[in-house]
Residue frames as a rotation matrix with the C-alpha (Angstrom) as fourth column:
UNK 1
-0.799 0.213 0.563 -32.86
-0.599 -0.375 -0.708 -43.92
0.060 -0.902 0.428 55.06
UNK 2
-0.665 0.657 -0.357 -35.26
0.656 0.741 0.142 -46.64
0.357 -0.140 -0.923 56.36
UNK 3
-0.463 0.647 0.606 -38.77
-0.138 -0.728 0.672 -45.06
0.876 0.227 0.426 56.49
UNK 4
-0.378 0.229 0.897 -40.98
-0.919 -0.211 -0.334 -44.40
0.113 -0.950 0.291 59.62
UNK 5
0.719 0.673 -0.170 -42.79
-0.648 0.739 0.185 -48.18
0.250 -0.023 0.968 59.42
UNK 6
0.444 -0.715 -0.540 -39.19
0.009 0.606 -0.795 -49.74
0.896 0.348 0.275 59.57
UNK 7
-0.620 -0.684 0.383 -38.31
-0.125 -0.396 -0.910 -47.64
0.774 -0.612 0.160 62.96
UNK 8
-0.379 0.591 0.713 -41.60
-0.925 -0.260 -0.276 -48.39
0.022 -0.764 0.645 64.79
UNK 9
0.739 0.548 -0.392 -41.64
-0.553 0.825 0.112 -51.87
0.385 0.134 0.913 63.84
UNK 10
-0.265 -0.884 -0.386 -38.08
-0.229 0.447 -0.865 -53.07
0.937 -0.141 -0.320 65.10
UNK 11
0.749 0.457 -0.480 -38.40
0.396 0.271 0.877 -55.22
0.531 -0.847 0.022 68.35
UNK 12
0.539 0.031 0.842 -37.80
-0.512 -0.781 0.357 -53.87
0.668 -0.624 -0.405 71.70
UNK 13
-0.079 -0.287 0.955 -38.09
-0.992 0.114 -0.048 -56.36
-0.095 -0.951 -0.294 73.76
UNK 14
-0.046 -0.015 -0.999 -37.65
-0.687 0.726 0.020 -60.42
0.725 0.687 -0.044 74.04
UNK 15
0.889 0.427 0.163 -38.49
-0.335 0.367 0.868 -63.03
0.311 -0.826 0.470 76.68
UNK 16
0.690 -0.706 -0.161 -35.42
0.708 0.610 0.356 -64.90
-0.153 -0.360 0.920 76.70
UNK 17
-0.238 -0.913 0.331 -32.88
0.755 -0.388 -0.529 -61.68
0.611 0.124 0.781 76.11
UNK 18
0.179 0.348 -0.920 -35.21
0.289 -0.913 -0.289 -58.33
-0.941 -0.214 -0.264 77.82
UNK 19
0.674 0.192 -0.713 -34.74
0.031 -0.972 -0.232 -55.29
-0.738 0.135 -0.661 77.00
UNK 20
0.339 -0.544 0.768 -33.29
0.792 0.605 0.080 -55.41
-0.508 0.581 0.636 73.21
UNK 21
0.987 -0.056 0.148 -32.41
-0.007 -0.950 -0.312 -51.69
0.158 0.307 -0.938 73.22
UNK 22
0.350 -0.887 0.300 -29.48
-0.593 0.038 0.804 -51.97
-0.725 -0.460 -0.513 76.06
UNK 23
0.214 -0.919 0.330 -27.70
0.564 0.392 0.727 -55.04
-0.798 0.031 0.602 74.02
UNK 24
0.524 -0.270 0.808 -27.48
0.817 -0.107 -0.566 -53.13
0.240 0.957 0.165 70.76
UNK 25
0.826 -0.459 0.328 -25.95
-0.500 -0.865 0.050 -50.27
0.261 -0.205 -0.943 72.96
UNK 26
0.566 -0.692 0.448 -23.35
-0.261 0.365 0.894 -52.92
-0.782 -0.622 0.026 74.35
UNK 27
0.557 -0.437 0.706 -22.65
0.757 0.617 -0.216 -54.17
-0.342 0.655 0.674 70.98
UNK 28
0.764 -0.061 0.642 -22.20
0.315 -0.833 -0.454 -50.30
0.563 0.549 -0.618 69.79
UNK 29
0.524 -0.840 0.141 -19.63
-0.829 -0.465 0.310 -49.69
-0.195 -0.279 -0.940 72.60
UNK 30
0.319 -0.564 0.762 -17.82
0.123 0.821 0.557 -52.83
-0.940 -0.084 0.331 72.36
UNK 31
0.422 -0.376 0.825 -17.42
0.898 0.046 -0.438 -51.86
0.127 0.926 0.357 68.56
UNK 32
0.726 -0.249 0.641 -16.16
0.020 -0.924 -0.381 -48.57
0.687 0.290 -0.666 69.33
UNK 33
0.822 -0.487 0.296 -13.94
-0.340 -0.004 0.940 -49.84
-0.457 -0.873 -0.169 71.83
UNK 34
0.342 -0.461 0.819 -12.22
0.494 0.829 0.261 -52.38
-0.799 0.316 0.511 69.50
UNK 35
0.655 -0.330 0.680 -11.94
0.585 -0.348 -0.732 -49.99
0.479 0.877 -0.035 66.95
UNK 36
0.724 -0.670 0.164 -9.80
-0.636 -0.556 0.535 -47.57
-0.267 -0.491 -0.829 69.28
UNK 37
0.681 -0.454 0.575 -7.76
-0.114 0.709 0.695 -50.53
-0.723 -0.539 0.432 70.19
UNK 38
0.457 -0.277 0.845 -7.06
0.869 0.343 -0.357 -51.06
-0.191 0.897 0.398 66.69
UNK 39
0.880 0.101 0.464 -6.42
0.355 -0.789 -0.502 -47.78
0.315 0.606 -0.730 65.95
UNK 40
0.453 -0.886 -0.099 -3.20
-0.558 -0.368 0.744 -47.02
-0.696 -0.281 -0.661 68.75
UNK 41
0.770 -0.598 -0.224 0.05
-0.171 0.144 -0.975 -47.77
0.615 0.789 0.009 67.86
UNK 42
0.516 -0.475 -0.713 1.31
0.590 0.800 -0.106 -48.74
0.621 -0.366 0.693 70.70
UNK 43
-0.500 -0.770 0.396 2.66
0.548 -0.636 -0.544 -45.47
0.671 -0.055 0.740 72.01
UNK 44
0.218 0.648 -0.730 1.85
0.953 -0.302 0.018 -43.37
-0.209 -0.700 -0.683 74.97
UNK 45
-0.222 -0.616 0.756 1.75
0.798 -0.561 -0.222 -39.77
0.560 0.554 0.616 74.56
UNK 46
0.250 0.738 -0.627 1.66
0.965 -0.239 0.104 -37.23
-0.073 -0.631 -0.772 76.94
UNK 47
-0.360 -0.074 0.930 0.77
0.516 -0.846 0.132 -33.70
0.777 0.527 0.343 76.44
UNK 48
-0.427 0.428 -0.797 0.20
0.604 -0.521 -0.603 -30.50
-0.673 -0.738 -0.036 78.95
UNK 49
-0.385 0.654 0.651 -3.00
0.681 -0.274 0.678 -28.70
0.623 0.705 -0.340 77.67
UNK 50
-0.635 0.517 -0.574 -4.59
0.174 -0.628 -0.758 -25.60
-0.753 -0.581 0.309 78.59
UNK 51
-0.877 0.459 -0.141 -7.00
-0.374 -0.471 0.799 -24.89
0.300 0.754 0.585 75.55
UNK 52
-0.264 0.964 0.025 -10.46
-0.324 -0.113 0.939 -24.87
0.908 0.240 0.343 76.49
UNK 53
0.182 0.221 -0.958 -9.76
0.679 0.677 0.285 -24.74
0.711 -0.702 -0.027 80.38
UNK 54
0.818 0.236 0.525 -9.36
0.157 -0.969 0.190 -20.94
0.553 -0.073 -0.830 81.28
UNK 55
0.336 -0.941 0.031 -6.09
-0.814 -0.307 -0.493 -20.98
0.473 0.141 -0.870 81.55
UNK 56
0.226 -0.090 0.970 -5.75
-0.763 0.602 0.234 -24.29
-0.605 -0.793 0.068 84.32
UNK 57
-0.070 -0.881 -0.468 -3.20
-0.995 0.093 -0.026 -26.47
0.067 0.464 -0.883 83.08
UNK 58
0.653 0.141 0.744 -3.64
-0.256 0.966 0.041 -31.01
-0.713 -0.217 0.666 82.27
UNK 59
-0.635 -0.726 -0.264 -1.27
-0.676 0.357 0.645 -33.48
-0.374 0.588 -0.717 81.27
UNK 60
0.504 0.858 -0.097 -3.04
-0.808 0.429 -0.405 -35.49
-0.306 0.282 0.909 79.14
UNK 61
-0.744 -0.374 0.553 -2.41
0.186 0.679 0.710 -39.41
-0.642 0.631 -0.436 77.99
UNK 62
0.224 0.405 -0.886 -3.19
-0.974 0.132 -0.186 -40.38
0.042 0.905 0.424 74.43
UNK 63
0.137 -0.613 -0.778 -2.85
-0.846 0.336 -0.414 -43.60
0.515 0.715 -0.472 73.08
UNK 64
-0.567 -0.370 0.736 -2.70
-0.728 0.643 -0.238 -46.19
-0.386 -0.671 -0.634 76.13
UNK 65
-0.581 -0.026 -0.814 -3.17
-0.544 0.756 0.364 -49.60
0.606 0.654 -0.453 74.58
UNK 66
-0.997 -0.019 0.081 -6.23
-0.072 0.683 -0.727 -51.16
-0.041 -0.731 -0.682 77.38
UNK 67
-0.422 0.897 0.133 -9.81
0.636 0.188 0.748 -51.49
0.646 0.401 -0.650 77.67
UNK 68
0.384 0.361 0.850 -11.94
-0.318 -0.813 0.488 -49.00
0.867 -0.457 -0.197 79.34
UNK 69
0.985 -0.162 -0.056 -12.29
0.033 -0.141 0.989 -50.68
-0.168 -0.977 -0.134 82.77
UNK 70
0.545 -0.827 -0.140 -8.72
0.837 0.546 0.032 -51.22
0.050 -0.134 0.990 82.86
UNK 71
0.043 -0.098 0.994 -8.27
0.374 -0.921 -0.107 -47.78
0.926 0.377 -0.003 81.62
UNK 72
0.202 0.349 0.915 -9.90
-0.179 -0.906 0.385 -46.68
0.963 -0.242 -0.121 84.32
UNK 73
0.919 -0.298 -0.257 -7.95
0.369 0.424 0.827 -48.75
-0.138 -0.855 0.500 86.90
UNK 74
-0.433 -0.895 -0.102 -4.52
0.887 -0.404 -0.223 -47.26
0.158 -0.187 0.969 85.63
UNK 75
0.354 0.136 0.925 -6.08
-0.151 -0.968 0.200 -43.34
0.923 -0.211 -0.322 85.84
UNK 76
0.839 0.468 0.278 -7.09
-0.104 -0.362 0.926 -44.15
0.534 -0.806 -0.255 89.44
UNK 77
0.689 -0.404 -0.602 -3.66
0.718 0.268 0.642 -44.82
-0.098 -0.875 0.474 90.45
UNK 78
-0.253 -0.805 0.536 -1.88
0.771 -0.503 -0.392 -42.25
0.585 0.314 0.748 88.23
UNK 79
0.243 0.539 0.806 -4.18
0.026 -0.835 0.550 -39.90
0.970 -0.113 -0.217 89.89
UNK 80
0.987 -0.081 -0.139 -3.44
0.144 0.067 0.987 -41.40
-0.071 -0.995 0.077 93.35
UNK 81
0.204 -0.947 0.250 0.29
0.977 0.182 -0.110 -41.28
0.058 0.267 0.962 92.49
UNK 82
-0.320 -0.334 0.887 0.33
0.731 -0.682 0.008 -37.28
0.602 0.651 0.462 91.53
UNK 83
-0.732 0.128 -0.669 -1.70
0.681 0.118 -0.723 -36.59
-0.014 -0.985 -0.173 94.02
UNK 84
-0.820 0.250 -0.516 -4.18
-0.318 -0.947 0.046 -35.01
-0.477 0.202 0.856 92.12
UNK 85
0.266 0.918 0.295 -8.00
-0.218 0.356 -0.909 -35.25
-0.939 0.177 0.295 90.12
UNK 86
-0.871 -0.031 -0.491 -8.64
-0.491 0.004 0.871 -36.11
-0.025 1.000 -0.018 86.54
UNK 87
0.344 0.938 -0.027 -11.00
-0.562 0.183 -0.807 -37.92
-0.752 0.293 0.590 84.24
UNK 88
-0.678 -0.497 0.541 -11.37
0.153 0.624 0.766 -39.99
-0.719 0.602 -0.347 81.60
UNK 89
0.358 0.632 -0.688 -12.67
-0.406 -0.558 -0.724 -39.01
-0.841 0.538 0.056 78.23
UNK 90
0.973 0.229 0.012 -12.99
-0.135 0.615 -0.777 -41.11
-0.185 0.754 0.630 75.24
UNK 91
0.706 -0.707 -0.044 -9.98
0.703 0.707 -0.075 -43.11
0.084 0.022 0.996 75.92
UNK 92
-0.227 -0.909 0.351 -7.59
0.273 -0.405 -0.873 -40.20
0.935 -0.102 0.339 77.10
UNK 93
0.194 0.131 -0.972 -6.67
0.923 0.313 0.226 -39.57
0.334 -0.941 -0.060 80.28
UNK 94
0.144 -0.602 0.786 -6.10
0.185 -0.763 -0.619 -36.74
0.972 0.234 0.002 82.09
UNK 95
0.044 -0.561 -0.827 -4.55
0.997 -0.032 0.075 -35.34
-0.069 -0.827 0.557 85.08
UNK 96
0.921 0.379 0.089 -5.00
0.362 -0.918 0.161 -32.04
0.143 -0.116 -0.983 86.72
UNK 97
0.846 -0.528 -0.071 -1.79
-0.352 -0.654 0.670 -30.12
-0.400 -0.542 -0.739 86.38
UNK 98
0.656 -0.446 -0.609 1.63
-0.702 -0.063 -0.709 -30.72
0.278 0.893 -0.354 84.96
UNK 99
0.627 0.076 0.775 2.78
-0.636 0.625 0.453 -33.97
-0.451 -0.777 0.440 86.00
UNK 100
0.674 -0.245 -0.697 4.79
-0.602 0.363 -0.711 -35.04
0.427 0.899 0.098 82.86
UNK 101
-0.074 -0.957 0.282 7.48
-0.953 -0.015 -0.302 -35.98
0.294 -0.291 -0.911 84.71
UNK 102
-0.617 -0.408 0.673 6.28
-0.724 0.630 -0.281 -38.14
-0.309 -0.661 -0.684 87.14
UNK 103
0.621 0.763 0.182 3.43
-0.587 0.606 -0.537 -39.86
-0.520 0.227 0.824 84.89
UNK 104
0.322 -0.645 -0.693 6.55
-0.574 0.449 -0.685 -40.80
0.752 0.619 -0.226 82.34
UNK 105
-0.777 -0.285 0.562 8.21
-0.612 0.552 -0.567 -42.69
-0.149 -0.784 -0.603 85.39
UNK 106
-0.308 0.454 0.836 5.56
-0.451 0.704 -0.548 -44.58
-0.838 -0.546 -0.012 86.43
UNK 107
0.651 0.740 0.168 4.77
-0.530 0.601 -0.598 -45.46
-0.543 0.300 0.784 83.13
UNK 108
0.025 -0.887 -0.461 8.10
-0.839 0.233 -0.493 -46.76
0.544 0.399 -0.738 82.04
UNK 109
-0.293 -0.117 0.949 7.67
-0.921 0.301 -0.247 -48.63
-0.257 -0.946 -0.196 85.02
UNK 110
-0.029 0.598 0.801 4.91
-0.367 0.738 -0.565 -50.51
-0.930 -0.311 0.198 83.97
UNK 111
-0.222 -0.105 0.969 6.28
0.516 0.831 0.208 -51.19
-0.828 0.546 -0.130 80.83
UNK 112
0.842 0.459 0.284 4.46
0.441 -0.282 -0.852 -48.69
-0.311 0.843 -0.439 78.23
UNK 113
-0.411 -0.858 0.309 6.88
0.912 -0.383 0.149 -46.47
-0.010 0.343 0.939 75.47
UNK 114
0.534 0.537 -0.653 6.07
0.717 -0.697 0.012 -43.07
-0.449 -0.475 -0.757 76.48
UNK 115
-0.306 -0.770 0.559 6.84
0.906 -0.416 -0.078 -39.78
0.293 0.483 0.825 74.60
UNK 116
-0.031 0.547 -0.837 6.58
0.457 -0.736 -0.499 -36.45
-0.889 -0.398 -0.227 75.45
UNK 117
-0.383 0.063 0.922 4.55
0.922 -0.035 0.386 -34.70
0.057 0.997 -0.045 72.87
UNK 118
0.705 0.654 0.276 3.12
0.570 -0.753 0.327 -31.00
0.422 -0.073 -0.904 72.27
UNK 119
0.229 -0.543 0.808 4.83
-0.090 -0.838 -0.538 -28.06
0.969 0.050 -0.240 74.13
């Protein structure tokens, strides 16, 4: 553990970068992005979940192989497809309601290998 002189001396800020807080957050997501990445296998999986949603039923994806924004350009059409809300949460989609059906379709469509997983 680096000691309190070590944490109140690191620089802040720099003329020719700024604020030298923000890039070490960018660098921190950009490594935790890349490590996801690394981490799928190449599979989609989708699961319908109710645990920890008082009883109100989501298909979740696992496992889609893209970067966030991108991510979050395929949600907005699965969502616009299903005709329903969701969210995105650390790299899994979801989708209000049980949609299993027609998310597998559309992603076959575009190419991904899609399984249905869970109950």
């Amino acid at each position: 553990m680096s000691s309190l002189r070590d944490q109140l001396s690191c620089k802040v800020y720099s003329t020719e970068t700024g604020d030298m807080r923000k890039h070490d957050e960018n660098d921190a997501q950009k490594t935790q992005e890349a490590a996801r990445l690394a981490s799928l296998d190449g599979i989609v999986r989708l699961k319908r979940e109710t645990a920890g949603r008082k009883g109100k039923g989501v298909t979740t994806l696992h496992g889609i192989p893209l970067p966030d924004d991108e991510l979050k350009r395929l949600m907005q059409a699965l969502k616009k497809r299903c005709g329903s809300g969701g969210a995105l949460k650390d790299g899994v989609v979801e989708i209000q309601g049980d949609h299993r059906d027609t998310l597998r379709a559309e992603l076959e469509k575009r190419g991904y290998t899609v399984k249905l997983a869970g109950g």
